[in-house]
C-alpha positions as CSV (number, residue, x, y, z in Angstrom):
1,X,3.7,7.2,17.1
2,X,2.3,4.2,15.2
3,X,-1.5,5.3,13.3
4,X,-4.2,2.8,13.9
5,X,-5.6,0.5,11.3
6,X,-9.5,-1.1,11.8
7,X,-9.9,-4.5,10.6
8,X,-13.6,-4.0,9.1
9,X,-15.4,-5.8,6.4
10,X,-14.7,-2.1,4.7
11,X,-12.3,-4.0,1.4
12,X,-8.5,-3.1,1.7
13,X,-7.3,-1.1,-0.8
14,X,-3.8,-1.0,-2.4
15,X,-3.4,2.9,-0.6
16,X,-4.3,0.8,2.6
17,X,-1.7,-1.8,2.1
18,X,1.2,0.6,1.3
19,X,0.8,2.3,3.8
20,X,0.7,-0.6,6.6
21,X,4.0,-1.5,4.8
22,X,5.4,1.5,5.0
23,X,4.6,3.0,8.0
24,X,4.4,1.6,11.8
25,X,0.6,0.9,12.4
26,X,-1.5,-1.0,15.6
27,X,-4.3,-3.0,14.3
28,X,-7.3,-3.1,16.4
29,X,-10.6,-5.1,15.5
30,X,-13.9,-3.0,14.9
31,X,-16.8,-3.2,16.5
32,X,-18.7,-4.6,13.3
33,X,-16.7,-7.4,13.0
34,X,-16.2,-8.5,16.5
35,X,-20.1,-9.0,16.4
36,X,-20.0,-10.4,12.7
37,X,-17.0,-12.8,14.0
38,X,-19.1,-13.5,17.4
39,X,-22.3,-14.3,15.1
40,X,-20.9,-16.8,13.2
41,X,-19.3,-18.6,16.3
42,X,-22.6,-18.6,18.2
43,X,-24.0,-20.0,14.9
44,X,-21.8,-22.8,14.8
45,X,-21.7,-23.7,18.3
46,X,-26.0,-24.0,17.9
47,X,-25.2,-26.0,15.1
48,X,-23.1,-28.5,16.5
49,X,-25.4,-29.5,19.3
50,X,-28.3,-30.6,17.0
51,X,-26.2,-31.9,13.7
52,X,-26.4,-35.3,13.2
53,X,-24.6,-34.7,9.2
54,X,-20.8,-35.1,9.1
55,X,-20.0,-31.7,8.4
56,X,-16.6,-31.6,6.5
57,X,-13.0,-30.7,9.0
58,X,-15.7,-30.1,11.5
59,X,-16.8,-33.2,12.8
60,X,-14.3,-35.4,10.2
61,X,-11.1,-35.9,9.8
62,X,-9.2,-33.7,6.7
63,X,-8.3,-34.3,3.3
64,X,-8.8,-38.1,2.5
65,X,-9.5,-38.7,5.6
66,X,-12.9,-36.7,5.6
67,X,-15.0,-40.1,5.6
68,X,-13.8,-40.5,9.3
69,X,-16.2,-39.2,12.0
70,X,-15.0,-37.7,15.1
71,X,-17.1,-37.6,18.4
72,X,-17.7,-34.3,19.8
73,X,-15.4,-34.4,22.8
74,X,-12.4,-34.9,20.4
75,X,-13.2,-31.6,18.5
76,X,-10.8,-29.5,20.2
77,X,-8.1,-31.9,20.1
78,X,-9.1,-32.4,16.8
79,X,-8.2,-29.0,16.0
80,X,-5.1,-28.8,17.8
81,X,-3.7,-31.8,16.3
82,X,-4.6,-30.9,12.6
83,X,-1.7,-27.6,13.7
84,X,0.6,-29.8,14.9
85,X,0.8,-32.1,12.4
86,X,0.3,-29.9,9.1
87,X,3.1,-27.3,10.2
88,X,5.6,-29.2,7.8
89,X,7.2,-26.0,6.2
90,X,10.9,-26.0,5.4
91,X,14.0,-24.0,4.2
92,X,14.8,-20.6,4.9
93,X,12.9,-18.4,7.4
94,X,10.5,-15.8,5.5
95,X,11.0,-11.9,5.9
96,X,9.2,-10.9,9.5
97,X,7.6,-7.8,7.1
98,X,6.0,-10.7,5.2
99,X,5.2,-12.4,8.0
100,X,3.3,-9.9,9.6
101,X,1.5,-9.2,6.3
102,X,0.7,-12.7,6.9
103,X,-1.3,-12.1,10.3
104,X,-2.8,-9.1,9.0
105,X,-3.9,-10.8,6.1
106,X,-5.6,-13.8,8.1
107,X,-7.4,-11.4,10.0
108,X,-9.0,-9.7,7.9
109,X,-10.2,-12.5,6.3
110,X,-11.7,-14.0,9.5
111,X,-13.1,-10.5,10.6
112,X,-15.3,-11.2,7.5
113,X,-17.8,-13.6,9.5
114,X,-17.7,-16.5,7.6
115,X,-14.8,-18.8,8.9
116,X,-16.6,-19.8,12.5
117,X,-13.3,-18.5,14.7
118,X,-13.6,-17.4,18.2
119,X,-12.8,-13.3,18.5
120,X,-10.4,-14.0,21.2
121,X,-8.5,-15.9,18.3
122,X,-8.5,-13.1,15.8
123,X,-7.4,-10.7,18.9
124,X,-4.5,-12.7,19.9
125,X,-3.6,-12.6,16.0
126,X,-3.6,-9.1,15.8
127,X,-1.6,-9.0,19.9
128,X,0.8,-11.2,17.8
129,X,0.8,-8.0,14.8
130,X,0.8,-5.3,17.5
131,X,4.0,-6.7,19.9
132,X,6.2,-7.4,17.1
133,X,5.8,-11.0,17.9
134,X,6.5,-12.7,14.9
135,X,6.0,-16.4,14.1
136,X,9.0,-18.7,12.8
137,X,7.8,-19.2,9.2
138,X,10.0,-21.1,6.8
139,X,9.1,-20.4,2.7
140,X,8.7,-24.4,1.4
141,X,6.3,-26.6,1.7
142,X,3.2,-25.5,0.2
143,X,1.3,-26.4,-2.7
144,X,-1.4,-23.8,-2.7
145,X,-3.9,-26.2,-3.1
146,X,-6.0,-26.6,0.0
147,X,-4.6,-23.0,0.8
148,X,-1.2,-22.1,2.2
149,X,-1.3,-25.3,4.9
150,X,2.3,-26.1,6.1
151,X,3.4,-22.8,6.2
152,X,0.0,-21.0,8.0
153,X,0.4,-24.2,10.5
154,X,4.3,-23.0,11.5
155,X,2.2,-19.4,12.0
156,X,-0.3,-20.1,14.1
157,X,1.6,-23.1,16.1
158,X,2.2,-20.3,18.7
159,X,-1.2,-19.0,19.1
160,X,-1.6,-22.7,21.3
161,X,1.6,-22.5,22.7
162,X,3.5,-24.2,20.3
163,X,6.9,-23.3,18.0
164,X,9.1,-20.6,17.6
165,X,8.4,-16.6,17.4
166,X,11.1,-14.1,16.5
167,X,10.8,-11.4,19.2
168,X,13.1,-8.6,20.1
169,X,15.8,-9.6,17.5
170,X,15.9,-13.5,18.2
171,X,14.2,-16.3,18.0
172,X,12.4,-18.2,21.4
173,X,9.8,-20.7,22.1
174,X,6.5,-19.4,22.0
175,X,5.7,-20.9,25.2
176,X,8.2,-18.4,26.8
177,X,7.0,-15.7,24.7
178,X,3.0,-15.8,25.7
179,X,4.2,-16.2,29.2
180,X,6.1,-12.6,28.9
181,X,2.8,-11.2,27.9
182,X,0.7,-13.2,30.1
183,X,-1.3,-14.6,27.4
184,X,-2.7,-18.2,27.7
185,X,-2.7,-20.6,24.4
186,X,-6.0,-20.4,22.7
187,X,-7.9,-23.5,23.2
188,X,-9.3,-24.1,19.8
189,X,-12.9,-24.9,19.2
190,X,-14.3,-26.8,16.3
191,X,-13.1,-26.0,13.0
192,X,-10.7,-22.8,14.0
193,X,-7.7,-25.0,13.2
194,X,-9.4,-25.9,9.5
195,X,-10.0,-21.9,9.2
196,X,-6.3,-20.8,10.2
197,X,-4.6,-23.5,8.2
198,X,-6.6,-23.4,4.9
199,X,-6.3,-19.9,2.7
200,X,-4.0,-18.2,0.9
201,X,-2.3,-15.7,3.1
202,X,1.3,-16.8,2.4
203,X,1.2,-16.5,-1.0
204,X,-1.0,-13.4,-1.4
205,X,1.7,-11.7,1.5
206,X,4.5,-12.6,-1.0
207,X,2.5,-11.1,-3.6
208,X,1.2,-7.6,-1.5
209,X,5.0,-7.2,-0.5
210,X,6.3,-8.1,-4.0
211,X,3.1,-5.6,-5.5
212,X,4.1,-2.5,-3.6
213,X,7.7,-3.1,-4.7
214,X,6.5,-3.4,-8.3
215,X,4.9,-0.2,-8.0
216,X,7.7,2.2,-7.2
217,X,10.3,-0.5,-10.0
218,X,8.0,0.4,-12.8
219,X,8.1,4.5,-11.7
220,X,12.1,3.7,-11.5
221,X,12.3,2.2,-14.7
222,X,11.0,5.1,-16.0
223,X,13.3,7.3,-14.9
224,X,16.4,5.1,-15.0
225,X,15.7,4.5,-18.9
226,X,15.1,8.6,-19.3
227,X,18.3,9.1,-17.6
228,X,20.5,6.4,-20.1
229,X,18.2,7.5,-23.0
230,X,19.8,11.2,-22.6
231,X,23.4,9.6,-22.4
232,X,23.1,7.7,-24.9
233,X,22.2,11.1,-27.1
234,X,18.7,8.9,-28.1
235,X,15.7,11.0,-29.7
236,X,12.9,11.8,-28.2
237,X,10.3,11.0,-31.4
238,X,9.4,7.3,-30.2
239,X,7.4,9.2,-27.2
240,X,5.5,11.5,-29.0
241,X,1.8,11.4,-28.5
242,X,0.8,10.3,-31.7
243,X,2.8,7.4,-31.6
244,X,0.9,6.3,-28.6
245,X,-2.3,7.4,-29.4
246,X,-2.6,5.3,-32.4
247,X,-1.9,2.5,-30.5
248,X,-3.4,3.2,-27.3
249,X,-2.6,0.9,-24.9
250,X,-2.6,2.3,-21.5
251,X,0.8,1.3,-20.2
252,X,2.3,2.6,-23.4
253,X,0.5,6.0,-23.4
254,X,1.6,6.6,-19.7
255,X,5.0,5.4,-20.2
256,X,5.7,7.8,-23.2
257,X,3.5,10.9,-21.5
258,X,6.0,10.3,-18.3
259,X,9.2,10.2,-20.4
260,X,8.1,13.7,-21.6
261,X,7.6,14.9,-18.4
262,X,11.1,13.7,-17.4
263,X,12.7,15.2,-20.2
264,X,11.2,18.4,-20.0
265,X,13.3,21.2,-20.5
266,X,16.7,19.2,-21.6
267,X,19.3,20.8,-23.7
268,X,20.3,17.2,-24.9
269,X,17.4,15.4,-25.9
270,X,16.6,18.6,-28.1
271,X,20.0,18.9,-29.8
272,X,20.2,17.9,-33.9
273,X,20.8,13.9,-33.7
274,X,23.2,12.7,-36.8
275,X,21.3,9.1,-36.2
276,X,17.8,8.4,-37.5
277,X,16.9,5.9,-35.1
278,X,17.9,4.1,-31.6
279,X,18.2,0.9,-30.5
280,X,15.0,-1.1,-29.9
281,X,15.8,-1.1,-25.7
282,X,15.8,2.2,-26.4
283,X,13.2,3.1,-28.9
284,X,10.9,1.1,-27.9
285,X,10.4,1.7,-24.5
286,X,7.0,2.7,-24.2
287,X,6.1,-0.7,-25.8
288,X,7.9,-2.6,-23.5
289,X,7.4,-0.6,-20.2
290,X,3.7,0.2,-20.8
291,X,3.3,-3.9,-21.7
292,X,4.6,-4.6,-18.4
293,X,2.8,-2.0,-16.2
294,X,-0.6,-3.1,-18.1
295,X,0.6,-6.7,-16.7
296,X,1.4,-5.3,-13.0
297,X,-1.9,-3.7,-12.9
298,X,-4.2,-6.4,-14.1
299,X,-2.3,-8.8,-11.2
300,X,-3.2,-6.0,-8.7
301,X,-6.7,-6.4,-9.7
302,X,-6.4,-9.7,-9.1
303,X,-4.8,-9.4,-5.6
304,X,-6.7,-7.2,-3.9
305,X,-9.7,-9.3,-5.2
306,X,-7.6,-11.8,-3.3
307,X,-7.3,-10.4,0.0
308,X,-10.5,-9.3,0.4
309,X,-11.8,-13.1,0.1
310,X,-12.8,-15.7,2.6
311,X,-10.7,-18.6,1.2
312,X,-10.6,-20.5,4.1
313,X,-13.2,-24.2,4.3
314,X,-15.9,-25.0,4.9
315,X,-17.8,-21.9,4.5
316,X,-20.3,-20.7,6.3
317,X,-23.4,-18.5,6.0
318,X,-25.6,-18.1,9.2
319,X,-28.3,-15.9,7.8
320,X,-28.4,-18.8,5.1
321,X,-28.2,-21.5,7.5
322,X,-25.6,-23.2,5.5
323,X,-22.2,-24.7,5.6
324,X,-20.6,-25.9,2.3
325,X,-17.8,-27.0,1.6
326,X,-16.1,-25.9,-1.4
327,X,-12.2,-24.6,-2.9
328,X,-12.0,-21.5,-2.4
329,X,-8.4,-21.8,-0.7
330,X,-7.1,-23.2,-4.2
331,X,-4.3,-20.7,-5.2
332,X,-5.0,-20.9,-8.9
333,X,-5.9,-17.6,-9.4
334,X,-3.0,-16.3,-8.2
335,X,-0.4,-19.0,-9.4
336,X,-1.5,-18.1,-13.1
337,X,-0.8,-13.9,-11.8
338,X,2.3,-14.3,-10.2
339,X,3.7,-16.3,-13.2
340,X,2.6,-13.6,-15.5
341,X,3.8,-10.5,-13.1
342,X,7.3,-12.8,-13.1
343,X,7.4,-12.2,-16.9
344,X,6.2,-8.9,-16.8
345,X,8.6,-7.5,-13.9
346,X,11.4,-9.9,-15.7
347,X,11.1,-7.7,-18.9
348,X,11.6,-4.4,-17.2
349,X,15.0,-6.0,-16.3
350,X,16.1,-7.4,-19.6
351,X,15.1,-3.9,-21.7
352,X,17.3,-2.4,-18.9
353,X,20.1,-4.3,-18.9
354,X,20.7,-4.5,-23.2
355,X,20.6,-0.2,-22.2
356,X,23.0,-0.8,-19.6
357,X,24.9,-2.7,-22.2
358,X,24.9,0.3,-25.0
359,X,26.0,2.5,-22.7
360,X,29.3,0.7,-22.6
361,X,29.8,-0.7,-26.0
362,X,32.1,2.8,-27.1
363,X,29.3,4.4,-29.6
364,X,28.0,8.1,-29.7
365,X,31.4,9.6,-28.4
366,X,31.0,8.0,-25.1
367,X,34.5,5.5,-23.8
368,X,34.1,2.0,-24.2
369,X,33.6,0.7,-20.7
370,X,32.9,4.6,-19.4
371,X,36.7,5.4,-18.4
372,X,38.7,8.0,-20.1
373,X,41.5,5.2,-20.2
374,X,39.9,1.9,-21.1
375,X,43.0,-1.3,-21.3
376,X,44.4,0.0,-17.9
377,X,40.7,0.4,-16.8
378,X,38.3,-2.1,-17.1
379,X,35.6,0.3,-15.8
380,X,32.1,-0.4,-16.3
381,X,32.8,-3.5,-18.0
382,X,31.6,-6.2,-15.1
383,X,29.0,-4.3,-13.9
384,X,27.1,-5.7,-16.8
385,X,27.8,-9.0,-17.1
386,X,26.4,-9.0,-13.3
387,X,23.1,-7.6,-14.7
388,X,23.0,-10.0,-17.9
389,X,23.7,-12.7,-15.0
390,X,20.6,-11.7,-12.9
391,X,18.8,-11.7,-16.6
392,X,19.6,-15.4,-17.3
393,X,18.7,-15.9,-13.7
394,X,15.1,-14.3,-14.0
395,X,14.6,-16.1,-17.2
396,X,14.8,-19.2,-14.9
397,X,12.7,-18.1,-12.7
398,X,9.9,-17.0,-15.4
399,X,9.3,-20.8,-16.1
400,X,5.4,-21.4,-15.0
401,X,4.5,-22.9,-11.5
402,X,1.2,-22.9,-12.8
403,X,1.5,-25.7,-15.1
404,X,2.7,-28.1,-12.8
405,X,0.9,-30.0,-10.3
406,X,1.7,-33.2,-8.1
407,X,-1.3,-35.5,-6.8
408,X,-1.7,-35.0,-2.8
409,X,-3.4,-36.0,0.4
410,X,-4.1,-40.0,-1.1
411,X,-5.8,-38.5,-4.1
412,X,-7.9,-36.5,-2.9
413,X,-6.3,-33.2,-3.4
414,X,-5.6,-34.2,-7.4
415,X,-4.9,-30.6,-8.6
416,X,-3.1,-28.2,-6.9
417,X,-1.5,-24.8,-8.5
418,X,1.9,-24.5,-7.1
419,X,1.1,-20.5,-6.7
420,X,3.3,-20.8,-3.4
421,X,6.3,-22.0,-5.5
422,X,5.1,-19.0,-7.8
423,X,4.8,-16.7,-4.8
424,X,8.5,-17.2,-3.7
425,X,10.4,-17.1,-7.1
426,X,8.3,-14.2,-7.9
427,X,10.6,-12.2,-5.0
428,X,13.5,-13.4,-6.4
429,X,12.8,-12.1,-9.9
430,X,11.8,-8.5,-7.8
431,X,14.9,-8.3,-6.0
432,X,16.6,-9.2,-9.5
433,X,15.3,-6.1,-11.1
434,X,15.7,-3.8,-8.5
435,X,19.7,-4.7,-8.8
436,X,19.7,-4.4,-12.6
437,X,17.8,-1.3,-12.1
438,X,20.9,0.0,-9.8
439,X,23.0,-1.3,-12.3
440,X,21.6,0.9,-14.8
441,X,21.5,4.0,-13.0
442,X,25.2,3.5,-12.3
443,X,26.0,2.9,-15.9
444,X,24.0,5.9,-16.9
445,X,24.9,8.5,-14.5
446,X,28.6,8.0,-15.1
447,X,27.6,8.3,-19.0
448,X,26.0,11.6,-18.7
449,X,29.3,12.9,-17.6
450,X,30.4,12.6,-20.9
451,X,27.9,14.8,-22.4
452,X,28.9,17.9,-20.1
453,X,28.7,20.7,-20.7
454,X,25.3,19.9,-22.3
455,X,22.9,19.9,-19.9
456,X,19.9,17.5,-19.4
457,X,16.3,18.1,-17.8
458,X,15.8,19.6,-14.5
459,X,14.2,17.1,-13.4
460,X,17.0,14.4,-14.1
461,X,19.8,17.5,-13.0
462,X,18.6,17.2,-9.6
463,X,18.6,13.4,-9.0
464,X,22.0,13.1,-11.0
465,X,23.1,16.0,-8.1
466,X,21.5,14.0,-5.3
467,X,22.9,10.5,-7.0
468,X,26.3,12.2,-6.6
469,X,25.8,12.7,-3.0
470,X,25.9,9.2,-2.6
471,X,27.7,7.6,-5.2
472,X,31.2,9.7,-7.0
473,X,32.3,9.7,-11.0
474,X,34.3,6.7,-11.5
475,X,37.6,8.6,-12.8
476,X,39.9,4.7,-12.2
477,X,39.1,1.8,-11.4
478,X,37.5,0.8,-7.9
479,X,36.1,-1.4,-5.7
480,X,32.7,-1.5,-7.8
481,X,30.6,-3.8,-6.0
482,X,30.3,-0.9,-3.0
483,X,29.0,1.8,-5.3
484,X,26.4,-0.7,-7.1
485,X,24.6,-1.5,-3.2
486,X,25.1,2.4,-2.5
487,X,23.0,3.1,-5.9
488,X,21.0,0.1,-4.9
489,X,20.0,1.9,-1.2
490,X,20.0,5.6,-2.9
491,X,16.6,4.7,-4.1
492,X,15.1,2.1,-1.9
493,X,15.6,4.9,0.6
494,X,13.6,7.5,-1.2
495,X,16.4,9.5,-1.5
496,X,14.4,11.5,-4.8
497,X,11.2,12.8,-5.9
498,X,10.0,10.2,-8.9
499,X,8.4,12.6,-11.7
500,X,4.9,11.5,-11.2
501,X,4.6,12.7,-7.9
């Protein structure tokens, strides 16, 4: 049975989120803002019979074309046309989770009262969340400048009977869809087409989905690195407290204090070490991990500042009696985050991978390539060079969209950020780590066989014995690009406990 979520003006919060993601939910709208939403409507409707000021997308045309006036009985159409003609995004359809995330997203953001939407259009949004009817949404074509424009245009081209939907598992013309459920288009009013098109719901959706990933890589990076650090016979000083504490960054004191925990209670990480020191990807994880979780968690701030916005334009107040017009759709703030979570996230995958790569190099006693019979076995040899592959290919990705910027809309729009473009490498660079990540664990679980009968932490006994139940000790060569996606969907399933929980 799905649990219900209230859109409020009560801010989201990342526990909120995660769980929308992660289990099936019904959105309903609350009382408070249906009459918030109503308000401002009935504000601007007033308004609009006594204003005799252009007031900016409302009674004008957009972007350079704001000097034109248009008369009142070419509002609506107005409205409608500024949908059709903006939904320009191209390439490959986005992820119907991200999608939705979208539509929850913009609904929140109207149910704030400030964007001058009808409530029957932020209800049909959320009948569109509810019925699994998911707009076509392709992922280029934004510049996250006057918010997310060509892509939110594609979303809500269906709300008026327009585009494509994806519903039960295919794709089919809205118009056919709304019929199904009986639903009319919405007839849009006076700047409800300005207030669904501008804001920055595509890319913060690509950052919530890539956020809640993040959260559960940097746990598994953890873990993974505990696991390779016991089979690669490494010491445990780098993690001691006092290391930490006299350079107390907060990423690095947490790191350390969780590789502790991990490692409580291991046979091997307490047995006499003949070398003094480990390799840097080794010893200095808590720097590196903690540097990157200090990064995720500053971006999160970020975020949810994000989502809990209006960035939609003009604004409006009614209480105030205003309307301004302003830039509060211009992705900049997240276009500089998402470069920096890139780098950040990209790290976690480059410390990994050199690990993965010491694993298999033939030092400590271990085999070279992990096989009792390297020469007729290759072993674990390839598995690596497909991690150092999706390295490079991060590193790629890590160069700035923020930086750039292209001249739009005639010169009017003269900066824009790019965070879109930053948005969709940033799920590249996730779905990049997550694979390295597997790579490791595959790497390192078949190197703590060599160790036996030394035994390693409880903790890390238990998942090696539910890793095993999934994915065997390579004794000859295989098929190896099977067991890496088994490893890969062993803990995108859950199939463990991480340590901090």
């Amino acid at each position: 049975m799905s649990k219900i979520h209230a859109i409020s003006p009560k801010p989201l919060t990342w526990d909120v989120v995660e769980s929308l993601i992660d289990e099936p939910h019904k959105l309903e709208l609350s009382d408070e803002s249906r009459q918030l939403i109503a308000k401002c409507r009935d504000y601007l409707d007033k308004k609009m019979e006594n204003e005799g000021t252009p007031i900016y997308g409302i009674t004008t045309g957009f972007g350079s074309l704001c000097n034109k006036t248009i008369s009142k009985a070419e509002l609506s159409q107005l409205q409608k046309n500024l949908v059709m003609s903006h939904a320009c995004s191209t390439g490959d359809m986005v992820k119907p989770e991200i999608v939705k995330l979208m539509l929850f997203l913009k609904a929140h953001a109207l149910s704030l009262g400030n964007s001058g939407v009808q409530v029957e259009t932020v209800e049909r949004i959320i009948d569109f969340y509810n019925n699994d009817v998911v707009p076509v949404v392709y992922d280029r074509g934004s510049l996250g400048a006057s918010g997310d424009l060509a892509p939110l245009a594609n979303l809500f081209l269906p709300l008026i009977g327009m585009g494509e939907v994806m519903y039960e598992g295919r794709i089919r013309p809205a118009e056919e869809v709304l019929k199904h459920f009986a639903w009319k288009p919405i007839e849009l009013k006076s700047k409800e087409g300005l207030a669904l098109l501008n804001g920055t719901q595509f890319m913060s959706s690509h950052g919530v989905y890539a956020m809640v990933k993040a959260f559960k890589l940097v746990k598994l990076a953890d873990i993974i690195g505990a696991v390779s650090l016991e089979a690669f016979d490494g010491r445990i000083d780098p993690f001691h407290e006092n290391i930490q504490n006299v350079r107390p960054h907060q990423g690095q004191i947490e790191t350390a204090r969780n590789f502790r925990k991990i490692l409580n209670g291991s046979e091997l990480i307490k047995r006499p070490k003949k070398h003094v020191q480990d390799p840097y990807s080794f010893r200095c994880i808590p720097q590196v991990h903690g540097a990157s979780k200090d990064a995720i968690r500053y971006v999160a701030g970020v975020l949810l500042t994000e989502i809990n916005s209006v960035t939609d334009n003009p604004t409006i107040w009614p209480d105030d009696d205003l309307i301004i017009s302003g830039g509060n759709f211009h992705g900049q703030p997240l276009a500089l985050a998402y470069d920096f979570f890139a780098i950040a996230l990209s790290e976690l995958g480059n410390i990994s991978e050199r690990r993965t790569a010491q694993l298999i190099l033939g030092l400590r006693g271990l085999p070279e390539f992990l096989v009792a019979n390297p020469g007729l076995n290759s072993g674990f040899m390839i598995p690596q060079y497909a991690a150092a592959a999706m390295v490079s290919q991060n590193k790629q990705f890590c160069t700035p969209a923020s930086v750039d910027s292209i001249v739009s809309s005639n010169g009017q729009e003269d900066h824009v950020s790019m965070g879109a473009n930053a948005a969709t490498k940033l799920l590249r660079v996730v779905d990049n780590v997550e694979r390295i990540l597997a790579i490791e664990l595959f790497n390192a679980a078949q190197a703590l066989e060599f160790r036996r009968p030394a035994k390693s932490s409880p903790f890390i006994e238990k998942l090696i014995a539910q890793y095993r139940s999934a994915v065997g000790f390579i004794n000859e060569d295989k098929i190896m690009y099977r067991e890496m996606e088994k490893t890969l969907e062993f803990f995108r399933q859950g199939a463990f406990t991480l340590a901090e929980d």
